[in-house]
C-alpha positions in Angstrom: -73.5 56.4 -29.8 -73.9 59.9 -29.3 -75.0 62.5 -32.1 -71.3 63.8 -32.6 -69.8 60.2 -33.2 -72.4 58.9 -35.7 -71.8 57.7 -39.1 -73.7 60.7 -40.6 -71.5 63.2 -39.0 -68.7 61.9 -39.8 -69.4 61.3 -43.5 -70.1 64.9 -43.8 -67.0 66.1 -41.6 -64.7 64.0 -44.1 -66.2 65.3 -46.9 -65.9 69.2 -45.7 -61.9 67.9 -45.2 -61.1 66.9 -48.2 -62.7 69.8 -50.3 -61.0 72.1 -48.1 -57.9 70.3 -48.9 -59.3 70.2 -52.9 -59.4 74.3 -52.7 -56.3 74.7 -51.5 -54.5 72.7 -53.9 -56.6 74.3 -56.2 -57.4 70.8 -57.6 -61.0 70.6 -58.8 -62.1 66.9 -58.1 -60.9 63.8 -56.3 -60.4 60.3 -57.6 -60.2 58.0 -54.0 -59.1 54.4 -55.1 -57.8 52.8 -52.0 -60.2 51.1 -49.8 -59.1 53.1 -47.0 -60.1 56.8 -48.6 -63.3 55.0 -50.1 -64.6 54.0 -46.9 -63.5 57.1 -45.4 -65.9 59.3 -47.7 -68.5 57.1 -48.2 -68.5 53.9 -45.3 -68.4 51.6 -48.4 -66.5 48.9 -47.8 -65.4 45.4 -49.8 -63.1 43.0 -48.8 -62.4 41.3 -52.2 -61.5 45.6 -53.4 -57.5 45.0 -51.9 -57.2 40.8 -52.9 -56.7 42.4 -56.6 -54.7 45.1 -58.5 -57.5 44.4 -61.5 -60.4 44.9 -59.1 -60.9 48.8 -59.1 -63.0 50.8 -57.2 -63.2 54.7 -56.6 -64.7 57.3 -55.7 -64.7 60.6 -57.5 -65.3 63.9 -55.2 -65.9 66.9 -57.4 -65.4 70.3 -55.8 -69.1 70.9 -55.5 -69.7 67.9 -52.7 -70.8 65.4 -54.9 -69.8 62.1 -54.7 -69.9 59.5 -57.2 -68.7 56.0 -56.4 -67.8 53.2 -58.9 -67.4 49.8 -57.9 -67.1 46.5 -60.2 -70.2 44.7 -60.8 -69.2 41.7 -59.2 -69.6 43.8 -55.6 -73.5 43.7 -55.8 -73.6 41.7 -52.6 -71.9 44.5 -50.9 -73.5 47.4 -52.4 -76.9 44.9 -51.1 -75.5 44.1 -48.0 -73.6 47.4 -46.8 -74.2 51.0 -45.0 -72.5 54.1 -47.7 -73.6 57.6 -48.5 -73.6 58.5 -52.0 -74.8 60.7 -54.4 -74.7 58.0 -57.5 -73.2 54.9 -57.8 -72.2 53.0 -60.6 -71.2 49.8 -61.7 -69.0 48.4 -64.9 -67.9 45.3 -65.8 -70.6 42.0 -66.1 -71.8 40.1 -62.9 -74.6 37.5 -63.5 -76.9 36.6 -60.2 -80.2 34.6 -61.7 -83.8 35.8 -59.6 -85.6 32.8 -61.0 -86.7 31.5 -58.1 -90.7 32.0 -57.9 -92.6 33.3 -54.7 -89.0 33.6 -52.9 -89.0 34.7 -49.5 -87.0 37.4 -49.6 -84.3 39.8 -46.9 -84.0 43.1 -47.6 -80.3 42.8 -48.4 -81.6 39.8 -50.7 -84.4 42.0 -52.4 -81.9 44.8 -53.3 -79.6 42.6 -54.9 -82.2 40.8 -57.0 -83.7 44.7 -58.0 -79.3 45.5 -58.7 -79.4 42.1 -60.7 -80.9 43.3 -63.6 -78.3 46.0 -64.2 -75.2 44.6 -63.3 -74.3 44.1 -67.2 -71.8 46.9 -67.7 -69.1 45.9 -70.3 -67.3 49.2 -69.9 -64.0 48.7 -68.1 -63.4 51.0 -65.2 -61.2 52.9 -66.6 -64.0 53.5 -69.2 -66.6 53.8 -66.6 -63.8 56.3 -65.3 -64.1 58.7 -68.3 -67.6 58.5 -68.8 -68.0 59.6 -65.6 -65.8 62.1 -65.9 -67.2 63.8 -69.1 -70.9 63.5 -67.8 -69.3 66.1 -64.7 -67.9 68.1 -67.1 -63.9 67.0 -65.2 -62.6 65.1 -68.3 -60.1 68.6 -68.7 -59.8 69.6 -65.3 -57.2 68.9 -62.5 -57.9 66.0 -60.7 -56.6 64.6 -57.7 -56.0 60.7 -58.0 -55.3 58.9 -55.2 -52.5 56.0 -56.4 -53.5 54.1 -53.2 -54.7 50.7 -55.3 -53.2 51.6 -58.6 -50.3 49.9 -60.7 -48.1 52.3 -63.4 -50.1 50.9 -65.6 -53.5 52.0 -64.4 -51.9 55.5 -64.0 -50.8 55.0 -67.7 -54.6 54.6 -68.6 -55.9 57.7 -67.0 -53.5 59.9 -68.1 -54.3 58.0 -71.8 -58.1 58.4 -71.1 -57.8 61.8 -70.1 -55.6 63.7 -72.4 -56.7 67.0 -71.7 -56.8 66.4 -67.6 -54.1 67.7 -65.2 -53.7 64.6 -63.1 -52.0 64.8 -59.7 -51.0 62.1 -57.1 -53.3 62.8 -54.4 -51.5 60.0 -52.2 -50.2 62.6 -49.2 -53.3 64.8 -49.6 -55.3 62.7 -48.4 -53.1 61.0 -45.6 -52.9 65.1 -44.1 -56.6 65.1 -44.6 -57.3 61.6 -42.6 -54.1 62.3 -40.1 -57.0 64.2 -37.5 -59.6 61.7 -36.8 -63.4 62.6 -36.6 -65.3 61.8 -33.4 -66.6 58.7 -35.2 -62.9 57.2 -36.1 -62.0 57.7 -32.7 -65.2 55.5 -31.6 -64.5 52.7 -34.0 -61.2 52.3 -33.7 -61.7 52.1 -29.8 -64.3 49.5 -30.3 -62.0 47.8 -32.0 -59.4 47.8 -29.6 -62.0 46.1 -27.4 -62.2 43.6 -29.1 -58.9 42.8 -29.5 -58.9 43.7 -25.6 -61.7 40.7 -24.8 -59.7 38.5 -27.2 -56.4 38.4 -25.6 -58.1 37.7 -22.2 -60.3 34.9 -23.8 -56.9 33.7 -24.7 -55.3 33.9 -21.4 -57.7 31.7 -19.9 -57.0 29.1 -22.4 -53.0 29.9 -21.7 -53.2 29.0 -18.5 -53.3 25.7 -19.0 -50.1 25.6 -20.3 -51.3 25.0 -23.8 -49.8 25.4 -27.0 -49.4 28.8 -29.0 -51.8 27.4 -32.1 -54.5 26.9 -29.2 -53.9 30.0 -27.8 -54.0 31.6 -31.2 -57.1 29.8 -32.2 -59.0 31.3 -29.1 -57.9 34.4 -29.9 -59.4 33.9 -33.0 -62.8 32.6 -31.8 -63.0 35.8 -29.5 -62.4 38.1 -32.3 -65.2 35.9 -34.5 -67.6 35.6 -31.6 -67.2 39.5 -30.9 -68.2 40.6 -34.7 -64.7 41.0 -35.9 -62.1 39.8 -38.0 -59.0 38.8 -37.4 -56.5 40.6 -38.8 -53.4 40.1 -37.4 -51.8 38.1 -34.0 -48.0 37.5 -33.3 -48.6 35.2 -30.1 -45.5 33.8 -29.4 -44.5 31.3 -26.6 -41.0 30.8 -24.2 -38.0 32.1 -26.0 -39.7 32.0 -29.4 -41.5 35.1 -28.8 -38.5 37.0 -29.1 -39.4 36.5 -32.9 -41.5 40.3 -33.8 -43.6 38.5 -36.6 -43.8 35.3 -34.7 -45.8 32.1 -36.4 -47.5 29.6 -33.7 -45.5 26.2 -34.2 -47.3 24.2 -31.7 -45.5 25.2 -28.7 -46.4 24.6 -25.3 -46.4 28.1 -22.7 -44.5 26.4 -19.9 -44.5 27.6 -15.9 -42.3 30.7 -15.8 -42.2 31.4 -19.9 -43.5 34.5 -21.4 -46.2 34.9 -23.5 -45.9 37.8 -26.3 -49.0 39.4 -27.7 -48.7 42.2 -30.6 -51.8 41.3 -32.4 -55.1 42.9 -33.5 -58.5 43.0 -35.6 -60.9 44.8 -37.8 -64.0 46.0 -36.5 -66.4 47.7 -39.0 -63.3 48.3 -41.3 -61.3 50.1 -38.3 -58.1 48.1 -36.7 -56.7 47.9 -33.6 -53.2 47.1 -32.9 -52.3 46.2 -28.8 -49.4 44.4 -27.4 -49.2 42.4 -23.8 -47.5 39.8 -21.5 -48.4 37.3 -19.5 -46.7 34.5 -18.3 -47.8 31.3 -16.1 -47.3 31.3 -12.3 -44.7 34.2 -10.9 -42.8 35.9 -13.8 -38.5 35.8 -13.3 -37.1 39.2 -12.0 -35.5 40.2 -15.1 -38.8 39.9 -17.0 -40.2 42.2 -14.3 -37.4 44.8 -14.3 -37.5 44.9 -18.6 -40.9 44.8 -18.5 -41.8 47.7 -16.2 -38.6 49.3 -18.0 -40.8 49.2 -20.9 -44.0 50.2 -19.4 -42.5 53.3 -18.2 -41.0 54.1 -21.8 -44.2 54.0 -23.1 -46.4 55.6 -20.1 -43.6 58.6 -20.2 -44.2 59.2 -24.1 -48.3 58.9 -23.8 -47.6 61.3 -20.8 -45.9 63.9 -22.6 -48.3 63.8 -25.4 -49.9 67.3 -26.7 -50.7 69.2 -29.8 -47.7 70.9 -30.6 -45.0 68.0 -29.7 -43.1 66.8 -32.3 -43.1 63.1 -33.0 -39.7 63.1 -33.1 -39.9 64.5 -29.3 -42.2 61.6 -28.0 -39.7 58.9 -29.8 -37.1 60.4 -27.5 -39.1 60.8 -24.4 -40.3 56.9 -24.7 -36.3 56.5 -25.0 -35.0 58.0 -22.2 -37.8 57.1 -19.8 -37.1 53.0 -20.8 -33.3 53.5 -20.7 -33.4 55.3 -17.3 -35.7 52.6 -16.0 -32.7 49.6 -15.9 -32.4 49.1 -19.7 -29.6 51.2 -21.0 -28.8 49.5 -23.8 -32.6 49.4 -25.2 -32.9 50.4 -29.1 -35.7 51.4 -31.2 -36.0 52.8 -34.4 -39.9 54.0 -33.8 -42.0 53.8 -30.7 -45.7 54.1 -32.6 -47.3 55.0 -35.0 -50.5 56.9 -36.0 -53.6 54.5 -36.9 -56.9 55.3 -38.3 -58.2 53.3 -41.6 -55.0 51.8 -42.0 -52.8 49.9 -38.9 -49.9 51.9 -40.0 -50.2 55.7 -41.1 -48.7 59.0 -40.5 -47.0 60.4 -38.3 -44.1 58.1 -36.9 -43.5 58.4 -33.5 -39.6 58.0 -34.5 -36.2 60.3 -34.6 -36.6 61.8 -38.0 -40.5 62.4 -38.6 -40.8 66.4 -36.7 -44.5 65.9 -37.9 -46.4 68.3 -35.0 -49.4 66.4 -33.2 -52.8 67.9 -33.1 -55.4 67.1 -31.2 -57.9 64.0 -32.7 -54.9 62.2 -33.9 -54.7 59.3 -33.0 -52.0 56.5 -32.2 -50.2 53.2 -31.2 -47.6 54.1 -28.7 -45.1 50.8 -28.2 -41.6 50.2 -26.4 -40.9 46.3 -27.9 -37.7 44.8 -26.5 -36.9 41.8 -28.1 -34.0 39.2 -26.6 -33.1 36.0 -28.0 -32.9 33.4 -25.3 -35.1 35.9 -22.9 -37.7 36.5 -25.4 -40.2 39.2 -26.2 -41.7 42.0 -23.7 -43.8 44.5 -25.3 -46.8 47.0 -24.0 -48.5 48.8 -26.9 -51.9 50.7 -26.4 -54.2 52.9 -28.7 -54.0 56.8 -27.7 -55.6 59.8 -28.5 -54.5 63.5 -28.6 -56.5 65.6 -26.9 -56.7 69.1 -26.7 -54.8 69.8 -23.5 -52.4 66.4 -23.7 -53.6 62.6 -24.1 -55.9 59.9 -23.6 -56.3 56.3 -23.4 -58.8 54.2 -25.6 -57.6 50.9 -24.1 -58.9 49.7 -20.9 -56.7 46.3 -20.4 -54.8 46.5 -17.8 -51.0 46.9 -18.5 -49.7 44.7 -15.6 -47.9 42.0 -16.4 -50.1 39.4 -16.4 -49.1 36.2 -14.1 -51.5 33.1 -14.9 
């Protein structure tokens, strides 16, 4: 990984983003609580932060760089185990992990959460831990920025009660404009990502091709994802006719000679997804499968094609259109053909008819022409793309044939 694309850089580019963005709002700290804006200005990350509303983390930016992040107790593994940047961190609530064990042989993850152990016992709550936080930065009156990413009304409720004197703000678009243009180190990760997704689907194939069920199929998908140092996070495989269903659940189907096979499906890979769709089906593929699916291949070539800072969304979505409709499906519909990705699978802009968002070069998206039939089934090519400054590039590398088993 080159200088420009490592994790250093692009902690210290995403910080100098969002106090830009601070200044201009004139907002004079930031309180991140979704996972997505805490990784993204720190590299912290914690899979248990999003399985709970009660489970609150944050960070808090102030205006002067510093970053303070506060995470429950109970994440001591992960604070152990994990790569951040912070200037202080701090825990609240009570965790209990015993270091009784004498002469232990000892990892370095393991070491620094027995040295954490002895001051996990916080019984402030975070929204105490919040405050005092606040007031020892000298923010407790100031206007703040809170992010209401991982919040309920009632948590919002308790700031504003634990801050009387603060100007609170939803920082929830702030911060989506301020991720929207990815740094060189997004880009990388969420093309590794795609890789992985990428090895998956052809580890997958080869099990497909002997005619086996979509569970199987799914399963080595899985394994791929596992064996590559992912995690799955999502994979509508579906088989025959039933993979006309979008959101398709494997049932135990067998792929027979001549049926299609539907992937839209895709991982996590050092907290950055990937979202890819393909076809394949077993021995030589029916005509009309061929004509619908290169339809849709050149709806979504002609959109990554036309691609440059300055085009609207709203002008790709209608490019993909006319390119799959002039290509032998005139009756194809669509109410978006992709979508930007970064942190999340699904952020702004839309590639659809209403969202005139302009595109600027470092953003980064899934472009996608689905079609979906029932009694045909599903045919779908989606790929990862980046803006560039003088149109687009690819950060797939799957080929987007129509695979035939």
């Amino acid at each position: 990984m080159s200088p420009k694309t490592s994790f250093e850089d692009h902690i210290h580019l995403a910080t100098e983003r969002t106090l830009a963005a601070l200044r201009e709002a004139d907002i004079d700290a930031l309180v991140a609580t979704s996972s997505s804006n805490i990784q993204y200005l720190t590299g912290y990350r914690s899979w248990t932060h999003p399985l709970s509303v009660d489970n609150q983390s944050y960070v808090v930016l102030s205006s002067d760089g510093k970053r303070i992040l506060c995470v429950p107790s109970s994440d001591g593994d992960f604070i152990a185990m994990d790569k951040y940047d912070v200037d202080e961190l701090h825990t609240f609530g009570t965790f209990y992990v015993e270091t009784g064990t004498p002469n232990a042989n000892m990892t370095k993850a393991e070491a620094r959460l027995a040295n954490l152990s002895t001051s996990m016992v916080n019984k402030r709550t975070w929204i105490e831990e919040l405050v005092a936080v606040l007031d020892s930065e000298q923010l407790s009156s100031a206007r703040l920025a809170v992010d209401q990413g991982h919040l309920m009304p009632s948590h919002w409720r308790l700031i504003e009660e634990g801050l009387p004197d603060a100007d609170v703000q939803d920082a929830f678009m702030l911060m989506l404009r301020v991720r929207a243009v990815k740094t060189c180190y997004e880009i990388e990760m969420l093309r590794q990502s795609s890789t992985c997704t990428e090895k998956a689907i052809m580890d997958s194939l080869a099990v497909a091709a002997n005619h086996a069920t979509d569970i199987e199929i799914q399963s080595a998908f899985k394994k791929s994802l596992i064996d590559s140092g992912a995690e799955h996070l999502f994979s509508a495989i579906g088989v025959g006719t039933r993979s006309c269903f979008p959101n398709v659940v494997p049932e135990g189907t067998h792929l027979e000679r001549g049926g299609l096979l539907r992937y839209d499906a895709g991982c996590r890979f050092q907290g950055f997804p990937s979202d890819l769709a393909r076809n394949a089906v077993i021995g030589t593929a029916p005509e009309r499968v061929r004509q619908i699916y290169q339809a849709m291949l050149n709806g979504e070539e002609a959109a990554i094609q036309f691609m440059r800072p300055g085009v609207l969304a709203s002008e790709v979505f209608e490019v993909a259109m006319e390119a799959t409709r002039k290509s032998g499906v005139s009756h194809y519909r669509r109410h978006h053909c992709g979508h930007a990705i970064g942190l999340d699978i699904y952020e702004s802009p839309i590639i659809r008819p209403d969202d005139s968002t302009p595109l600027e070069a470092g953003m980064t998206f899934c472009i996608e022409t689905p079609y979906y039939e029932v009694g045909l089934g599903g045919i779908q090519v989606e790929d990862l793309v980046v803006v560039t400054e003088d149109g687009s590039e690819l950060l797939t590398a799957l080929s987007r044939d129509l695979f035939e088993l």
